[in-house]
N, C-alpha and C positions, 0 to 999 in steps of 0.2 A: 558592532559589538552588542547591540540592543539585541538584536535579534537573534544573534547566539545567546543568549540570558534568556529569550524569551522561547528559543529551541530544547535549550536543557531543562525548561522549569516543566514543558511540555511532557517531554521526553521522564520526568519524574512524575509527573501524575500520571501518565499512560500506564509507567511497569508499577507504582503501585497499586493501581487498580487490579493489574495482568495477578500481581499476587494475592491479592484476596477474592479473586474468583474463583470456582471449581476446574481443573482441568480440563474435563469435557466443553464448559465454555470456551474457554480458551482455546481449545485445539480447532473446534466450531467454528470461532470469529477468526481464527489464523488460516483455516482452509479456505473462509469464505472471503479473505483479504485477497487469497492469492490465488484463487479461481477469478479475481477481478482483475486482477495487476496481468494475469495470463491472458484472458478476454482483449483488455486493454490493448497489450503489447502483439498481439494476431492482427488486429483492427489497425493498428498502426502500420505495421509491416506491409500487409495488404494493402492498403490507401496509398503510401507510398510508392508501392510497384507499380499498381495501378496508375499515378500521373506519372514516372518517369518513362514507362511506356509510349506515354499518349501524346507527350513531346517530342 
């Protein structure tokens, strides 16, 4: 329970921030979340093919 109270209090100071910044920020630091999260998830997929192959 803590830690959802400590998820949602997050979760409200991120999108109030998200709203007093300019757009252009915003769209900036959301393309450069999900060029990471994409990066990420390639790197994952690969590493894993890679060891079930290798067994």
């Amino acid at each position: 329970m803590l830690f959802l109270v400590a998820a949602l209090m997050l979760l409200g100071v991120v999108l109030g921030t998200v709203a007093h910044t300019p757009l252009t920020v915003t769209l900036a630091a959301a393309a450069g979340i999900a060029t990471w999260l994409a990066v990420f998830a390639l790197r994952e997929r690969h590493g894993r093919r890679r060891r079930t192959s290798a067994n």
